[in-house]
VOFINU-183243 format. One record per residue (C-alpha): residue number from 1; residue in one letter; x, y, z. Coordinates in steps of 0.5 Angstrom, whole numbers. Example, Ala and Ser with C-alpha at 12.3 -4.5 7.8 and 13.67 -1.06 7.14 Angstrom:
# VOFINU-183243
<rec i="1" aa="A" u="25" v="-9" w="16"/>
<rec i="2" aa="S" u="27" v="-2" w="14"/>
***
This chain:
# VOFINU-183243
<rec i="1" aa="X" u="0" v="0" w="0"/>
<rec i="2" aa="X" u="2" v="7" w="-2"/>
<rec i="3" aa="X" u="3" v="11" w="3"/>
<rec i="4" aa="X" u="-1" v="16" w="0"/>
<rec i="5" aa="X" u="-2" v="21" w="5"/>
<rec i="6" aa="X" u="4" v="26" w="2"/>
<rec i="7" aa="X" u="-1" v="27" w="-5"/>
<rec i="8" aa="X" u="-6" v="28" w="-1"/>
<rec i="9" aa="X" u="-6" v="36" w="-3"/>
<rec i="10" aa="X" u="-7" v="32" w="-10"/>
<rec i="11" aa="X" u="-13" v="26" w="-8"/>
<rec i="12" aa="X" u="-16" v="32" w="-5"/>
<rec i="13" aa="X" u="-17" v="36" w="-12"/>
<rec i="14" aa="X" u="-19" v="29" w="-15"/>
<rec i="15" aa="X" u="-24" v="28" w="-9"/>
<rec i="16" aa="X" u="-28" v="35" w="-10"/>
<rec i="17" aa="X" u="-28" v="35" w="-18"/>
<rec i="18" aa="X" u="-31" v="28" w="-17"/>
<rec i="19" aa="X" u="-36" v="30" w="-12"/>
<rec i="20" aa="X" u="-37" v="36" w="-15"/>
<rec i="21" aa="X" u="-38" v="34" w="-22"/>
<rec i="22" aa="X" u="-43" v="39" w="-25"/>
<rec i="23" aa="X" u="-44" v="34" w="-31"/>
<rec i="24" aa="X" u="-47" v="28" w="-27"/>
<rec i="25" aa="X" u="-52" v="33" w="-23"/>
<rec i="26" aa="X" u="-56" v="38" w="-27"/>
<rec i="27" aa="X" u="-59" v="41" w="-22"/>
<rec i="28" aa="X" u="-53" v="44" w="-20"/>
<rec i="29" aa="X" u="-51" v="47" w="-27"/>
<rec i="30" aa="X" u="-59" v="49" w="-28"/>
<rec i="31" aa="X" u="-57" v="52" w="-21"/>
<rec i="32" aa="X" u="-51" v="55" w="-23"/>
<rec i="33" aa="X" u="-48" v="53" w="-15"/>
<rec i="34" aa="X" u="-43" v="51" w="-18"/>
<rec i="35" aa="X" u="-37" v="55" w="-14"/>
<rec i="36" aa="X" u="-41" v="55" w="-8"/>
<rec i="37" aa="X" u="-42" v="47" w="-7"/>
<rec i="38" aa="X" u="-35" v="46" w="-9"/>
<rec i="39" aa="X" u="-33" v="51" w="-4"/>
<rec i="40" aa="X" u="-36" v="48" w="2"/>
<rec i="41" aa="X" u="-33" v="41" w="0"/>
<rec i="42" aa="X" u="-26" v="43" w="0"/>
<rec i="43" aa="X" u="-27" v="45" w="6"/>
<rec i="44" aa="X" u="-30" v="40" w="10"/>
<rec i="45" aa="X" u="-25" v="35" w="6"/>
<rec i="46" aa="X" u="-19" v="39" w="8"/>
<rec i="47" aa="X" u="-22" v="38" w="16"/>
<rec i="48" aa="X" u="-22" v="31" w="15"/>
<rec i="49" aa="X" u="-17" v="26" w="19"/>
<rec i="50" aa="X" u="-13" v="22" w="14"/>
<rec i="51" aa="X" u="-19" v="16" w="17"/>
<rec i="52" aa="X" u="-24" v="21" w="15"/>
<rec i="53" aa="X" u="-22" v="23" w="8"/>
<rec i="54" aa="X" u="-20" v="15" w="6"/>
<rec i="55" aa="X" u="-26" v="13" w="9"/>
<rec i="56" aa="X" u="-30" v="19" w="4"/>
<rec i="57" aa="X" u="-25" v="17" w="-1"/>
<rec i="58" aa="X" u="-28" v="10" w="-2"/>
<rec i="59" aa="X" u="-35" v="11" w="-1"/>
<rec i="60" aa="X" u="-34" v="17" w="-7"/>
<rec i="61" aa="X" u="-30" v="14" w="-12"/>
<rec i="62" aa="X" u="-29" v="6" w="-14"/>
<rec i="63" aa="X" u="-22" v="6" w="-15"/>
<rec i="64" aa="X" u="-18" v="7" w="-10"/>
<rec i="65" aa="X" u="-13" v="12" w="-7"/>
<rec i="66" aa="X" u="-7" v="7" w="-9"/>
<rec i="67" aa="X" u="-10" v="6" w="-17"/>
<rec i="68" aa="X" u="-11" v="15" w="-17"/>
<rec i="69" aa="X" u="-3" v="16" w="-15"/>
<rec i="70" aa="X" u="-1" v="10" w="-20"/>
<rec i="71" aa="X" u="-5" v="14" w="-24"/>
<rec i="72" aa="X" u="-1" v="20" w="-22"/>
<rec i="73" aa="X" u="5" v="18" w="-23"/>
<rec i="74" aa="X" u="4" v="16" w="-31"/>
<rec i="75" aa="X" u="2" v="23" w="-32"/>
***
């Protein structure tokens, strides 16, 4: 397992963007929430502990944390 928590600056941004994703909910499009709703997740995000955030982490996204870094490291 990658100790992930060094990138989680990284994991966090994915994290809001995947919450967030205008594209998948058209309420908050046709609402025009956007900036506010990402503001909002950003900051609970980065209150959580890094149990918390790898907890959200998989409840939100079907990879896990090790499959995004892999990820990260190709780009």
């Amino acid at each position: 397992m990658t100790e992930w928590t060094k990138y989680r600056d990284d994991l966090e941004e994915r994290l809001i963007d995947e919450i967030c994703d205008v594209e998948s909910n058209g309420a908050i499009g046709f609402l025009r929430i956007e900036d506010e709703i990402e503001e909002r997740v950003s900051q609970k995000i980065e209150k959580l502990s890094d149990d918390e955030f790898e907890s959200t982490w998989d409840v939100h996204i079907p990879w896990t944390i090790d499959d995004e870094i892999a990820d990260m490291e190709e780009e």
